[in-house]
HTML snippet that shows the backbone in 3Dmol.js (N, CA, C, O; Angstrom):
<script src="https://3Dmol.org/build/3Dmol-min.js"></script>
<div id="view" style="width:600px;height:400px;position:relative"></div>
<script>
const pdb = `
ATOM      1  N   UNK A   1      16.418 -36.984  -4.155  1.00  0.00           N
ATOM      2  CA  UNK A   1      15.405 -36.663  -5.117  1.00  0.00           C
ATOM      3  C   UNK A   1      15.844 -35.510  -5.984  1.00  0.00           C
ATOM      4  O   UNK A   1      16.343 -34.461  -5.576  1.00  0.00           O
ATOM      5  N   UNK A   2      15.564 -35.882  -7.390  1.00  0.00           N
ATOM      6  CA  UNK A   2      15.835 -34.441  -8.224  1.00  0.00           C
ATOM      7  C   UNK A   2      14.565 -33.798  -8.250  1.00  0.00           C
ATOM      8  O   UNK A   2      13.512 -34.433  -8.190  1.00  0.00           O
ATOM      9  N   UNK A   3      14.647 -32.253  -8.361  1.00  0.00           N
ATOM     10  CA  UNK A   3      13.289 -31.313  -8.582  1.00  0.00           C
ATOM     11  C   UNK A   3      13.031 -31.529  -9.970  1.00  0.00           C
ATOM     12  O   UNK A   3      13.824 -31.760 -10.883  1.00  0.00           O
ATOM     13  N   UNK A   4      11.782 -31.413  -9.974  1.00  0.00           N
ATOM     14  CA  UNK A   4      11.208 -31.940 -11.291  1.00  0.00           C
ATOM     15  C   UNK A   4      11.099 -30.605 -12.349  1.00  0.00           C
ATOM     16  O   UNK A   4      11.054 -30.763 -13.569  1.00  0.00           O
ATOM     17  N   UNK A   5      11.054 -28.884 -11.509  1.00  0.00           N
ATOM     18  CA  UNK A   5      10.657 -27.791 -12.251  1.00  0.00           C
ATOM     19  C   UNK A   5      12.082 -27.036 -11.661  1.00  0.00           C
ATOM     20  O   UNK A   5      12.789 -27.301 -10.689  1.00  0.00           O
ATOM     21  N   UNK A   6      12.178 -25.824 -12.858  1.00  0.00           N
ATOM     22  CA  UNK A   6      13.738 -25.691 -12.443  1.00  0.00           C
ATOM     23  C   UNK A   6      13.475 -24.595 -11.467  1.00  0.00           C
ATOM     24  O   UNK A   6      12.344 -24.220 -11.160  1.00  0.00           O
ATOM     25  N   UNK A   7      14.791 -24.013 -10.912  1.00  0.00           N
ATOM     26  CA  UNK A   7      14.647 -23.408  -9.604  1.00  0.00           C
ATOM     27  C   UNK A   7      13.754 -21.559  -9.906  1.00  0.00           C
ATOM     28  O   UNK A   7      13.084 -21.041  -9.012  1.00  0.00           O
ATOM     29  N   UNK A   8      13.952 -20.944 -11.163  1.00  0.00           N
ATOM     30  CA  UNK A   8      13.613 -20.035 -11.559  1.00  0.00           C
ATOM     31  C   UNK A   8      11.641 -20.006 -11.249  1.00  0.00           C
ATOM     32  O   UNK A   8      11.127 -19.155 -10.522  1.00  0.00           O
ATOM     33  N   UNK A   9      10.984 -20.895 -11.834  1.00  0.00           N
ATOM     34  CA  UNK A   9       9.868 -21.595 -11.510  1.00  0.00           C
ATOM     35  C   UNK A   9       9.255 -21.793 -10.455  1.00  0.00           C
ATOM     36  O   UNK A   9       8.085 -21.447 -10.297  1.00  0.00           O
ATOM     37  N   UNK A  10      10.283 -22.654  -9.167  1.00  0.00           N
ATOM     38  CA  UNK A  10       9.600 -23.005  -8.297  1.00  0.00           C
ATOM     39  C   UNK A  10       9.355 -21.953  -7.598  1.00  0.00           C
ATOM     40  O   UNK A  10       8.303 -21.703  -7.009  1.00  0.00           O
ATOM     41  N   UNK A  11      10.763 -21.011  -7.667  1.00  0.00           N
ATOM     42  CA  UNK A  11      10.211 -19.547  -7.103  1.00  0.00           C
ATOM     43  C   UNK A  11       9.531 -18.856  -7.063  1.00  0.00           C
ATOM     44  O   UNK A  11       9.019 -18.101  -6.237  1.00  0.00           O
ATOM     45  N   UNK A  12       9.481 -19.060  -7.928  1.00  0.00           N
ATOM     46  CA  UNK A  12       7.976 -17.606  -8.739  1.00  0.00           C
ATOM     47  C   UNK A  12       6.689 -18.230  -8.101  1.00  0.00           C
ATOM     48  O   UNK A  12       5.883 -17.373  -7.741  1.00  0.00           O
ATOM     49  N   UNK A  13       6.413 -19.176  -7.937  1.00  0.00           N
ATOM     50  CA  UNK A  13       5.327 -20.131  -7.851  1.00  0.00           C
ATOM     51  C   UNK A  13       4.888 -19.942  -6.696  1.00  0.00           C
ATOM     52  O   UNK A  13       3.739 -19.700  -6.327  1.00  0.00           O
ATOM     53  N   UNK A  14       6.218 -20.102  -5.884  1.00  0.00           N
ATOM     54  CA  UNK A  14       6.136 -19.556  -4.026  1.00  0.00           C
ATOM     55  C   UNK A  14       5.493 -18.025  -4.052  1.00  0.00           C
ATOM     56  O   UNK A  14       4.482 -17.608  -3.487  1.00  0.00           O
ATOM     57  N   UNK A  15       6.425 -17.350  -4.894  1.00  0.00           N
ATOM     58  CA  UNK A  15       6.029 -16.190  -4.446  1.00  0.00           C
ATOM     59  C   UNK A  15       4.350 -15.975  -4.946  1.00  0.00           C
ATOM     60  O   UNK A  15       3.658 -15.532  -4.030  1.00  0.00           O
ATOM     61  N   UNK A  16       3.833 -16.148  -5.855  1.00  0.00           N
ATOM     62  CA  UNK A  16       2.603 -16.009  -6.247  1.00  0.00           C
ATOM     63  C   UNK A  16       1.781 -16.722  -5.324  1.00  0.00           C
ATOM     64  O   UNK A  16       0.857 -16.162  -4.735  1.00  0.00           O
ATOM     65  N   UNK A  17       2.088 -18.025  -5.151  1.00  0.00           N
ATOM     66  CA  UNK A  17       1.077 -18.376  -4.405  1.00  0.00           C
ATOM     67  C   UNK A  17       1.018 -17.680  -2.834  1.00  0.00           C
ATOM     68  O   UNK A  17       0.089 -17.602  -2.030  1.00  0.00           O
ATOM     69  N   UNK A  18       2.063 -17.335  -2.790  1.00  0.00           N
ATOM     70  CA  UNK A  18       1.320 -16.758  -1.128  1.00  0.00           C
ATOM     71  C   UNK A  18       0.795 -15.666  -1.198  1.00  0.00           C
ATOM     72  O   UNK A  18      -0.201 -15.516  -0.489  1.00  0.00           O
ATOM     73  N   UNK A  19       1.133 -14.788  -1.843  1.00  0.00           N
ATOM     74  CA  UNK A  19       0.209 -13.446  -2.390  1.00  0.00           C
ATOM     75  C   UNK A  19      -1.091 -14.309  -2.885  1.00  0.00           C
ATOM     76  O   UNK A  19      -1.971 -14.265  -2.024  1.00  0.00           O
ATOM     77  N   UNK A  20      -1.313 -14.774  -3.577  1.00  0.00           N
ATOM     78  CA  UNK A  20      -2.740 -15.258  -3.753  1.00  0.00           C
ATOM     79  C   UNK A  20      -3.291 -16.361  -2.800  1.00  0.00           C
ATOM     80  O   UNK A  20      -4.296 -16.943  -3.209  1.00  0.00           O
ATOM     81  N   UNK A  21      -2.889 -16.661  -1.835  1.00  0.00           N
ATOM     82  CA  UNK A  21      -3.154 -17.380  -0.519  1.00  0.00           C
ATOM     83  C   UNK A  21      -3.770 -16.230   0.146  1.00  0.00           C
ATOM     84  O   UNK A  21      -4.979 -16.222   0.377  1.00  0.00           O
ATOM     85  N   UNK A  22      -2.735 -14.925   0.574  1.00  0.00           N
ATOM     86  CA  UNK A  22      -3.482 -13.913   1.384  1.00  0.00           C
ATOM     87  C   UNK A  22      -4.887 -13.411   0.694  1.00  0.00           C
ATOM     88  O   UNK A  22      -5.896 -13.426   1.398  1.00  0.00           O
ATOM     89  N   UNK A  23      -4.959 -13.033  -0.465  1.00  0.00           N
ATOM     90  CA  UNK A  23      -5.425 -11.636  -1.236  1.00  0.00           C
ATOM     91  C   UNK A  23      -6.698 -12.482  -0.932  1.00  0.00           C
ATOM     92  O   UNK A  23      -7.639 -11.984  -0.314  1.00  0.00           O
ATOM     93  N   UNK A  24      -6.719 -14.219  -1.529  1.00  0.00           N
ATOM     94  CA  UNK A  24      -8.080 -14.698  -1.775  1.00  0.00           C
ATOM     95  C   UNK A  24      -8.252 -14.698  -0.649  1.00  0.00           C
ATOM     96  O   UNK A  24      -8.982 -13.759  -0.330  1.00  0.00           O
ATOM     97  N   UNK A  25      -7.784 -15.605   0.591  1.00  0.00           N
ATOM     98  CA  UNK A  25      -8.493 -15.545   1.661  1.00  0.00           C
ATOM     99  C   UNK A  25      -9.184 -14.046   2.445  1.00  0.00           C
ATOM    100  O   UNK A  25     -10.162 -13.929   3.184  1.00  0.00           O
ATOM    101  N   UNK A  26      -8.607 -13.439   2.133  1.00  0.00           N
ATOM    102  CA  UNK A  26      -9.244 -11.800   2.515  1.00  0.00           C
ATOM    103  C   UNK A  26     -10.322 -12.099   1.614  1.00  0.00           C
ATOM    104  O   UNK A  26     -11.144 -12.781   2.227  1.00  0.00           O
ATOM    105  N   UNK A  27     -10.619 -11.926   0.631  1.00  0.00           N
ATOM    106  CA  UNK A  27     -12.106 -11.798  -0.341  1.00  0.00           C
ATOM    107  C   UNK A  27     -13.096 -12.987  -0.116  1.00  0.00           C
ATOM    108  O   UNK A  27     -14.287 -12.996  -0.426  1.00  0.00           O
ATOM    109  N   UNK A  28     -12.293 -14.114   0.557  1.00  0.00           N
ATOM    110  CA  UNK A  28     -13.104 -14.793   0.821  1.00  0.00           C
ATOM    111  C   UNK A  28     -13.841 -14.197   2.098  1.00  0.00           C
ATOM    112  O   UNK A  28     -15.051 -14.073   2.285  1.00  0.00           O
ATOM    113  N   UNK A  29     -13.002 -13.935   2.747  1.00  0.00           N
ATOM    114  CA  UNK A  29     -13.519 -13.824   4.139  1.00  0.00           C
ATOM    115  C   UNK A  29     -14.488 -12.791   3.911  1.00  0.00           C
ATOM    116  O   UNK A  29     -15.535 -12.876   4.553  1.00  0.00           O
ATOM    117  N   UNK A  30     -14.292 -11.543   2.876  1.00  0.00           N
ATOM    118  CA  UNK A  30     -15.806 -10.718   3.278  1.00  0.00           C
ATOM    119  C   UNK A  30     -16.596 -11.390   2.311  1.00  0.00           C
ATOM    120  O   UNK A  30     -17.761 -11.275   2.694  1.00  0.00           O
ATOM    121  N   UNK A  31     -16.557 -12.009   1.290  1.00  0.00           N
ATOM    122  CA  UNK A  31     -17.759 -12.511   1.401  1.00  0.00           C
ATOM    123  C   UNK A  31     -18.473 -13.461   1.792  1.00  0.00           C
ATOM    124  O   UNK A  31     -19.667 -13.601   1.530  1.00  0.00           O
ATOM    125  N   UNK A  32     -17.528 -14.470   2.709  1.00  0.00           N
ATOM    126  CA  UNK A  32     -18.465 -15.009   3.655  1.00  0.00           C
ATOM    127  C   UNK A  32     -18.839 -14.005   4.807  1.00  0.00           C
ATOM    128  O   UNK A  32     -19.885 -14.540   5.175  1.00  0.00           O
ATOM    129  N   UNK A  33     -18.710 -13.081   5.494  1.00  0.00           N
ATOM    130  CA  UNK A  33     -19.260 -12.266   6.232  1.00  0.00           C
ATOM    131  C   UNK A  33     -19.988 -11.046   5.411  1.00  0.00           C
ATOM    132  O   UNK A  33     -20.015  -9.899   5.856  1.00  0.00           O
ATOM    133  N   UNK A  34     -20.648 -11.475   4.005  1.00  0.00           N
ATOM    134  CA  UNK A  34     -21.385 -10.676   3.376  1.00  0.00           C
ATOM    135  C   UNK A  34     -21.223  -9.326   3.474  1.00  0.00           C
ATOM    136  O   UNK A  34     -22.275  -8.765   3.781  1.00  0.00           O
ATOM    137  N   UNK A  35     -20.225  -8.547   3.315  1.00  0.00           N
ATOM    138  CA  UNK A  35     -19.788  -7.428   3.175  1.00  0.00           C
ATOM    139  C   UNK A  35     -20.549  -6.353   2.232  1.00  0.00           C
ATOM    140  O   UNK A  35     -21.108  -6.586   1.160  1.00  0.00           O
ATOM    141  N   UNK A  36     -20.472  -5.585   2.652  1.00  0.00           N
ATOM    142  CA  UNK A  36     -22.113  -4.845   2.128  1.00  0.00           C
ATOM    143  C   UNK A  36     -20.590  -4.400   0.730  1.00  0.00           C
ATOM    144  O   UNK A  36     -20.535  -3.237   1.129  1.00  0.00           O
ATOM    145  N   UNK A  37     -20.048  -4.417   0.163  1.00  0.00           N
ATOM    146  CA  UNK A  37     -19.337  -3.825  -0.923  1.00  0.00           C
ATOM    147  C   UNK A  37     -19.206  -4.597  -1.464  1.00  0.00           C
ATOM    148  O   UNK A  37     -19.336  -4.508  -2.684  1.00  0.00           O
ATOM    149  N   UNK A  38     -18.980  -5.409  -1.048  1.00  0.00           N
ATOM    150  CA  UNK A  38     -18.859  -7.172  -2.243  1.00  0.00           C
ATOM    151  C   UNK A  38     -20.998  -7.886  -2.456  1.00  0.00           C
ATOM    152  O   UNK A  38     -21.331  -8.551  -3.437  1.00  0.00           O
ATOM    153  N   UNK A  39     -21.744  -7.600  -1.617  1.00  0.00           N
ATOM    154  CA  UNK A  39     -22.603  -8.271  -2.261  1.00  0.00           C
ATOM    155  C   UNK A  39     -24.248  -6.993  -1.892  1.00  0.00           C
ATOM    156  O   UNK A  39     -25.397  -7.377  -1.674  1.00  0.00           O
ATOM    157  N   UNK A  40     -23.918  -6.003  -1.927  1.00  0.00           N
ATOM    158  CA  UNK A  40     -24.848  -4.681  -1.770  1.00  0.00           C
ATOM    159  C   UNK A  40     -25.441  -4.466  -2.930  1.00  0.00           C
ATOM    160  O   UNK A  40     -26.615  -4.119  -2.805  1.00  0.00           O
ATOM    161  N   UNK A  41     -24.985  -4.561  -4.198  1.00  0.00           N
ATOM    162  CA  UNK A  41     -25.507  -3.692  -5.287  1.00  0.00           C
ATOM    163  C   UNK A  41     -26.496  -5.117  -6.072  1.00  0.00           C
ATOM    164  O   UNK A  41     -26.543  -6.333  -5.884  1.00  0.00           O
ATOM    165  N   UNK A  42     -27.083  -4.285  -6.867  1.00  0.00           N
ATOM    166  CA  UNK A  42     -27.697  -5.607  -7.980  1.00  0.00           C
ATOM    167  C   UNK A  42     -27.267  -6.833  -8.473  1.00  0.00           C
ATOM    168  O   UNK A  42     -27.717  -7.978  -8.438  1.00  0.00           O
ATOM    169  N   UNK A  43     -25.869  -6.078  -9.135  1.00  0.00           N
ATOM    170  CA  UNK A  43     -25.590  -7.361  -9.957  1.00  0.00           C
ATOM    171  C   UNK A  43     -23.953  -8.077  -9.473  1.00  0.00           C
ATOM    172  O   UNK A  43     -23.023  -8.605 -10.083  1.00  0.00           O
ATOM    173  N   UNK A  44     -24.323  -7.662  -7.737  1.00  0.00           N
ATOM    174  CA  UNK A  44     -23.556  -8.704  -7.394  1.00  0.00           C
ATOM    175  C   UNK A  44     -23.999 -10.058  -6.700  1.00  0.00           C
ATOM    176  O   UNK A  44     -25.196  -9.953  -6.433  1.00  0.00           O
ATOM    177  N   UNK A  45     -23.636 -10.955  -6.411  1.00  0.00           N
ATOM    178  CA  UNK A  45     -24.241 -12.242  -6.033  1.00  0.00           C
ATOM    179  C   UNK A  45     -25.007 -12.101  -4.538  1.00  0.00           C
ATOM    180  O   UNK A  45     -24.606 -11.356  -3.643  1.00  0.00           O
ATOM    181  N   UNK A  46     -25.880 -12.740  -4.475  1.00  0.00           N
ATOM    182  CA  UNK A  46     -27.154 -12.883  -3.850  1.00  0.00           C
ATOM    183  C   UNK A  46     -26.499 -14.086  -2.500  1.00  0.00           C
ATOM    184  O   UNK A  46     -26.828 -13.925  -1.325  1.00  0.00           O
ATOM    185  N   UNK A  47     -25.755 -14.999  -2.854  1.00  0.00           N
ATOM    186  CA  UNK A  47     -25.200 -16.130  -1.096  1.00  0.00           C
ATOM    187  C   UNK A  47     -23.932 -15.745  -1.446  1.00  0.00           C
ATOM    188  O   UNK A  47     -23.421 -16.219  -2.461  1.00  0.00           O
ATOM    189  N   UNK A  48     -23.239 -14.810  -0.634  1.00  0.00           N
ATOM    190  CA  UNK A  48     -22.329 -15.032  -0.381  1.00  0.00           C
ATOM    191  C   UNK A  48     -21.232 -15.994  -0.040  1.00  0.00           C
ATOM    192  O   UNK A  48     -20.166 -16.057  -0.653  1.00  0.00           O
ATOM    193  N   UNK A  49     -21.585 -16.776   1.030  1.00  0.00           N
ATOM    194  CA  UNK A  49     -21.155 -17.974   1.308  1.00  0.00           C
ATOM    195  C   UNK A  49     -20.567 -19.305   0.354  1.00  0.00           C
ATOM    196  O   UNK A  49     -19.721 -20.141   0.672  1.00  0.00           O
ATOM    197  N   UNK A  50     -21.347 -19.167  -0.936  1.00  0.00           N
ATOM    198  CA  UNK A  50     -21.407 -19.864  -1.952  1.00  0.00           C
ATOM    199  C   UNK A  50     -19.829 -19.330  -2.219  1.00  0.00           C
ATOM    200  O   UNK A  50     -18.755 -19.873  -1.959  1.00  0.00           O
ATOM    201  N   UNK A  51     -20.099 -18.227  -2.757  1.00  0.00           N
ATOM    202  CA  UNK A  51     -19.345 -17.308  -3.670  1.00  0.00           C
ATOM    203  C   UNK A  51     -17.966 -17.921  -2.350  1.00  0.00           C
ATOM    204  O   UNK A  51     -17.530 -19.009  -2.725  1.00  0.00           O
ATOM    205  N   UNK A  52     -17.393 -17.513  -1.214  1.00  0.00           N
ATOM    206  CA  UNK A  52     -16.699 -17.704  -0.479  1.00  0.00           C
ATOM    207  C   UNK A  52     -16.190 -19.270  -0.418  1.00  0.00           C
ATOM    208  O   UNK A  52     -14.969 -19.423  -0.458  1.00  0.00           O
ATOM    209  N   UNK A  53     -17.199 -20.710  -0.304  1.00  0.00           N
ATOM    210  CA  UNK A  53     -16.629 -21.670  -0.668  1.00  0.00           C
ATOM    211  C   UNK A  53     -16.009 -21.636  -2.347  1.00  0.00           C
ATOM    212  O   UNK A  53     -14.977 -22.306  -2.403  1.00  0.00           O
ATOM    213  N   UNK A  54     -16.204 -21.322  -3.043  1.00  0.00           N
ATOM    214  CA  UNK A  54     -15.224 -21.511  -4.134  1.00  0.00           C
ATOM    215  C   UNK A  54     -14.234 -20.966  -4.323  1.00  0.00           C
ATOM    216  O   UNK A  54     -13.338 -21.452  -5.013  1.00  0.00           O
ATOM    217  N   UNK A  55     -14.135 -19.273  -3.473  1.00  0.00           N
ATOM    218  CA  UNK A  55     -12.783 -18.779  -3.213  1.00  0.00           C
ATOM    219  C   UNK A  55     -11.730 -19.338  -2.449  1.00  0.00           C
ATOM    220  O   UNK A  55     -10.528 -19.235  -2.693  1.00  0.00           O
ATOM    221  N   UNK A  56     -12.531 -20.233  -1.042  1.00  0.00           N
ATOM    222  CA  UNK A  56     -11.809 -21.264  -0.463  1.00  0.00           C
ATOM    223  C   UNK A  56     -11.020 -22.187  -0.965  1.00  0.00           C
ATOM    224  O   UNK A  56      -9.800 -22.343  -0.913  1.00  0.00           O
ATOM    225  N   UNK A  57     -12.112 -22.945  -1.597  1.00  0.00           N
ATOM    226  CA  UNK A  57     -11.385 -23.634  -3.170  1.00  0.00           C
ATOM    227  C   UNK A  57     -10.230 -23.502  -3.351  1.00  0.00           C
ATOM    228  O   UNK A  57      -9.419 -24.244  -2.798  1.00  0.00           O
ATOM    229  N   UNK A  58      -9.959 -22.762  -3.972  1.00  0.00           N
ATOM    230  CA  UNK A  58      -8.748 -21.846  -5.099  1.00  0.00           C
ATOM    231  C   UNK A  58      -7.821 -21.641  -4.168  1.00  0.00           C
ATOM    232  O   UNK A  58      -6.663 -21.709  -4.581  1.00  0.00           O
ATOM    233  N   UNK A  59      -8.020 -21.338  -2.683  1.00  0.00           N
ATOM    234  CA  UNK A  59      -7.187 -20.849  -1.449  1.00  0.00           C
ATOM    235  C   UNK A  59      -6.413 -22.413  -1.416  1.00  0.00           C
ATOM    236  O   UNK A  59      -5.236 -22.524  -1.761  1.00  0.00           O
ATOM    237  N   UNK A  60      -7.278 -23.659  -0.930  1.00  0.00           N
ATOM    238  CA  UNK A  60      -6.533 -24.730  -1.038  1.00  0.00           C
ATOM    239  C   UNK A  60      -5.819 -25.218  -2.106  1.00  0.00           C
ATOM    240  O   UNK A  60      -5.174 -26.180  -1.689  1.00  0.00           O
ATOM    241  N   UNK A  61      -5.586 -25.015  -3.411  1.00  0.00           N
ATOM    242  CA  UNK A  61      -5.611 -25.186  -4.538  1.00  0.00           C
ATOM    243  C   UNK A  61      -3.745 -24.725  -4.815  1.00  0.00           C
ATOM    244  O   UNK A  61      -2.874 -25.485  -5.237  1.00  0.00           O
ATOM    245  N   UNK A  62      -3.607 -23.463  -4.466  1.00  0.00           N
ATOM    246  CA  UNK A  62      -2.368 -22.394  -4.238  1.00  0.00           C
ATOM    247  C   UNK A  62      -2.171 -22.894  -2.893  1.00  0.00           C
ATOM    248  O   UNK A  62      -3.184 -22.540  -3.497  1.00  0.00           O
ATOM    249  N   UNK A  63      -1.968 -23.327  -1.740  1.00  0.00           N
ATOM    250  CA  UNK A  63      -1.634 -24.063  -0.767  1.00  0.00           C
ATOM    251  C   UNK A  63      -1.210 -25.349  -1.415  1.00  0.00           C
ATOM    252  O   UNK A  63      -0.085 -25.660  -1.023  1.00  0.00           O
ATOM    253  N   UNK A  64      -1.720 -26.208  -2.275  1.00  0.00           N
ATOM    254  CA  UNK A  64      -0.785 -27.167  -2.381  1.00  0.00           C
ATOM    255  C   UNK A  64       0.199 -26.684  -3.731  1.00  0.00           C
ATOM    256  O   UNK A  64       1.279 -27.184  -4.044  1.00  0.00           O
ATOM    257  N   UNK A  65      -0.496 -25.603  -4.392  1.00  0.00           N
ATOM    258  CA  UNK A  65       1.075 -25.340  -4.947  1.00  0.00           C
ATOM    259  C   UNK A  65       2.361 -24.644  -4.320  1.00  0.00           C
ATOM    260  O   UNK A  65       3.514 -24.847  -4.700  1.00  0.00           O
ATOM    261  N   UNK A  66       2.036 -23.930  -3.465  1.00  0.00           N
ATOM    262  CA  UNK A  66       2.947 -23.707  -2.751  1.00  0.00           C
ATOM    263  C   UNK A  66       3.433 -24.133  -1.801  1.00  0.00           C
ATOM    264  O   UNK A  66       4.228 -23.400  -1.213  1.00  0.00           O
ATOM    265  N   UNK A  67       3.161 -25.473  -1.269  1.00  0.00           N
ATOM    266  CA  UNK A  67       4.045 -27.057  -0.633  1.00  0.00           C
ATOM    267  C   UNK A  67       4.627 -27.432  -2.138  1.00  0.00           C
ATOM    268  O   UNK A  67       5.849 -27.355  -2.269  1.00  0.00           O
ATOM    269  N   UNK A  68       4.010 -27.745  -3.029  1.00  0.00           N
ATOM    270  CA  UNK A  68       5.060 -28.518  -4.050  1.00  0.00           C
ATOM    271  C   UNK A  68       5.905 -27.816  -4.199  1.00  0.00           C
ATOM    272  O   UNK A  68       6.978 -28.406  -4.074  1.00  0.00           O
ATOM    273  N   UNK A  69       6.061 -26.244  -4.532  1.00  0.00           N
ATOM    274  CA  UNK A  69       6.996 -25.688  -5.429  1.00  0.00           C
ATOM    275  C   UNK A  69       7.898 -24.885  -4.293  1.00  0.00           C
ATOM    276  O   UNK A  69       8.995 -24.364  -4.491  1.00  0.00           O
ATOM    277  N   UNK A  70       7.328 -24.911  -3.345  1.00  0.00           N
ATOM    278  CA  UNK A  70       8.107 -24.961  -1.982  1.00  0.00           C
ATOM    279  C   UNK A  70       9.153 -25.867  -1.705  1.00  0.00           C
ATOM    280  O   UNK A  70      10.250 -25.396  -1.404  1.00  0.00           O
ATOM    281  N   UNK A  71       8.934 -27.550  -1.777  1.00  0.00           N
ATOM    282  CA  UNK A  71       9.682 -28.391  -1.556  1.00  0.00           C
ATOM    283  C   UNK A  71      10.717 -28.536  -2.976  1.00  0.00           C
ATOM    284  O   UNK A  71      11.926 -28.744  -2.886  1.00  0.00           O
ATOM    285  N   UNK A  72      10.069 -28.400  -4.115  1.00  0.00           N
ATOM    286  CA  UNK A  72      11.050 -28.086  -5.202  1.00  0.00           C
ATOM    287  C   UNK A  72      12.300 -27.140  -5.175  1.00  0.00           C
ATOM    288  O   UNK A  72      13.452 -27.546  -5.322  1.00  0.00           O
ATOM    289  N   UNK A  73      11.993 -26.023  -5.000  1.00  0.00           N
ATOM    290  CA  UNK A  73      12.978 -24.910  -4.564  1.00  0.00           C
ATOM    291  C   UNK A  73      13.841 -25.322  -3.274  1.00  0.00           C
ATOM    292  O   UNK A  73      15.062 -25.160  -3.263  1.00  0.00           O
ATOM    293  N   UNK A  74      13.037 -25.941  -2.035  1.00  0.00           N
ATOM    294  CA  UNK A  74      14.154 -26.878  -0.833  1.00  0.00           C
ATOM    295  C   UNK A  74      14.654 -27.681  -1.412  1.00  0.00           C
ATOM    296  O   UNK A  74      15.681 -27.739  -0.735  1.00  0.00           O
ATOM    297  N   UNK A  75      14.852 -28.749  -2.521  1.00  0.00           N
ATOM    298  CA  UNK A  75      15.599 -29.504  -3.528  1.00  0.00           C
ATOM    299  C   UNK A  75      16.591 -28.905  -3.934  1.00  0.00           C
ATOM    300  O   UNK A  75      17.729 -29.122  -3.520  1.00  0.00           O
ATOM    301  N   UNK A  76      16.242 -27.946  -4.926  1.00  0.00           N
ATOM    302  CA  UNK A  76      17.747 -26.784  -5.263  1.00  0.00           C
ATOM    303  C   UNK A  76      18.468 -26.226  -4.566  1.00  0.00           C
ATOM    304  O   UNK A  76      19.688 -26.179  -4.719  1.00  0.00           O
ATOM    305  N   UNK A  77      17.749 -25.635  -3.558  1.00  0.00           N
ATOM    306  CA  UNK A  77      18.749 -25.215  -2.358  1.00  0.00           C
ATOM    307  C   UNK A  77      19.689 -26.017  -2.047  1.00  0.00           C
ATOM    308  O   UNK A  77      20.869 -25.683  -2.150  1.00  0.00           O
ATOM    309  N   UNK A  78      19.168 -27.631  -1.464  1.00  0.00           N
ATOM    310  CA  UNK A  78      19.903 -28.354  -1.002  1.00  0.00           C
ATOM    311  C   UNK A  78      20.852 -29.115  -2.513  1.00  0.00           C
ATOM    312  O   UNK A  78      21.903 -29.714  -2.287  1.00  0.00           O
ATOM    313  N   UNK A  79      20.510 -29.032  -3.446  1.00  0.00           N
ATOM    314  CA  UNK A  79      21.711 -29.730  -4.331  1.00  0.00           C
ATOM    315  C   UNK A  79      22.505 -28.421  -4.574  1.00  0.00           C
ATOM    316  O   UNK A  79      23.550 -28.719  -5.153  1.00  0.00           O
ATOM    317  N   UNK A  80      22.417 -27.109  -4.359  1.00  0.00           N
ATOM    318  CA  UNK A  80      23.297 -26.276  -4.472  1.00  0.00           C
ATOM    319  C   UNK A  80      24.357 -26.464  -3.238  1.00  0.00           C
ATOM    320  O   UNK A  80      25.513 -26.837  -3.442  1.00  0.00           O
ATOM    321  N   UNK A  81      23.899 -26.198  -2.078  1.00  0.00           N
ATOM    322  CA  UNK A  81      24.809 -26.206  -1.025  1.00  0.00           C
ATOM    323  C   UNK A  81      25.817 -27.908  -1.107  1.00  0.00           C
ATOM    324  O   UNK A  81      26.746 -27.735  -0.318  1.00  0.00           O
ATOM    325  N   UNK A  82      25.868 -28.491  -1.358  1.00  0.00           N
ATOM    326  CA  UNK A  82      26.302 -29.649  -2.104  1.00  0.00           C
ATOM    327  C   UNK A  82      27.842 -29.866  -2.899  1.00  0.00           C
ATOM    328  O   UNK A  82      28.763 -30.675  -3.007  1.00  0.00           O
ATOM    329  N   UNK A  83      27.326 -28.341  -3.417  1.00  0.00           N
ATOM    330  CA  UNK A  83      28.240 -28.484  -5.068  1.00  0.00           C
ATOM    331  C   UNK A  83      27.832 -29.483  -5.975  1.00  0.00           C
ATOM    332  O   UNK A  83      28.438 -29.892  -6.966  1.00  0.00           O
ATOM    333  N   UNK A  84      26.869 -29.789  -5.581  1.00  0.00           N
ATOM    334  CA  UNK A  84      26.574 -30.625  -7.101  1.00  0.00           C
ATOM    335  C   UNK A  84      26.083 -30.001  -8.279  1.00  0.00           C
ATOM    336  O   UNK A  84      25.343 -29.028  -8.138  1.00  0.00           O
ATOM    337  N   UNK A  85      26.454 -30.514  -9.734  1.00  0.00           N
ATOM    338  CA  UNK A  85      26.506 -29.938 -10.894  1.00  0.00           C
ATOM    339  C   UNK A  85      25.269 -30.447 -11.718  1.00  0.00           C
ATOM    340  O   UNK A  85      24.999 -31.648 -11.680  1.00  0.00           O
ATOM    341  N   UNK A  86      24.562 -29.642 -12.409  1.00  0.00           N
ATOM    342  CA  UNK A  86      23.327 -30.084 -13.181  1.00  0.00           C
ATOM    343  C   UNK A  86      23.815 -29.780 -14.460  1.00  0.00           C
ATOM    344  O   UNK A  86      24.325 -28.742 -14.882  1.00  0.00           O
ATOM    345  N   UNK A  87      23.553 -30.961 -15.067  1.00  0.00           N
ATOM    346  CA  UNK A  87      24.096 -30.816 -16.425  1.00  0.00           C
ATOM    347  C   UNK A  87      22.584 -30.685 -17.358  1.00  0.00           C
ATOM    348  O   UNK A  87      22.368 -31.146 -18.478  1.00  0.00           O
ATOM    349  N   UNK A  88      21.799 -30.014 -16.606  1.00  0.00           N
ATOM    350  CA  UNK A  88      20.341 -29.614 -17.555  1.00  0.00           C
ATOM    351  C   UNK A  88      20.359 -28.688 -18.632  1.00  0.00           C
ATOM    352  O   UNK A  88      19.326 -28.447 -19.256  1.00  0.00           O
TER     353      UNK A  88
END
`;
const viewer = $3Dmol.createViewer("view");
viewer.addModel(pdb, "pdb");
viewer.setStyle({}, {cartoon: {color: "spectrum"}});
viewer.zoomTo();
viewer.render();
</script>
């Protein structure tokens, strides 16, 4: 199989998404355990939980980008170790 995004890309992609895999799931998590700093004041949201399934969301969302651009970057790896030549 050739990678479809070049190797500069798939990297970056990894690296972002797991930083935003951790960061959201932390914010998710207090506000599904309604964290008096995330939902204490006025004009922050009233169900937490709500607010937490859509951060979930976004958590699965960056999980499958970081399987695709994961397995993209294992593509380059493996046509590098190879010696094979990309004439892109």
């Amino acid at each position: 199989m050739k990678p479809v995004v070049s190797a500069l890309n798939a990297w970056s992609c990894v690296v972002i998404s797991f930083f935003a895999i951790i960061i959201l799931s932390i914010l998710g998590s207090l506000f599904k355990s309604n964290h008096h700093s995330f939902t204490g004041s006025e004009g922050s949201p009233e169900d937490g939980a709500a607010v937490a399934g859509s951060i979930f969301t976004a958590v699965i969302v960056y999980a499958a980008f970081f399987v695709f651009c994961g397995f993209q970057a294992y593509l380059h790896t493996r046509a590098n170790r190879r010696g094979a030549i990309s004439l892109n």
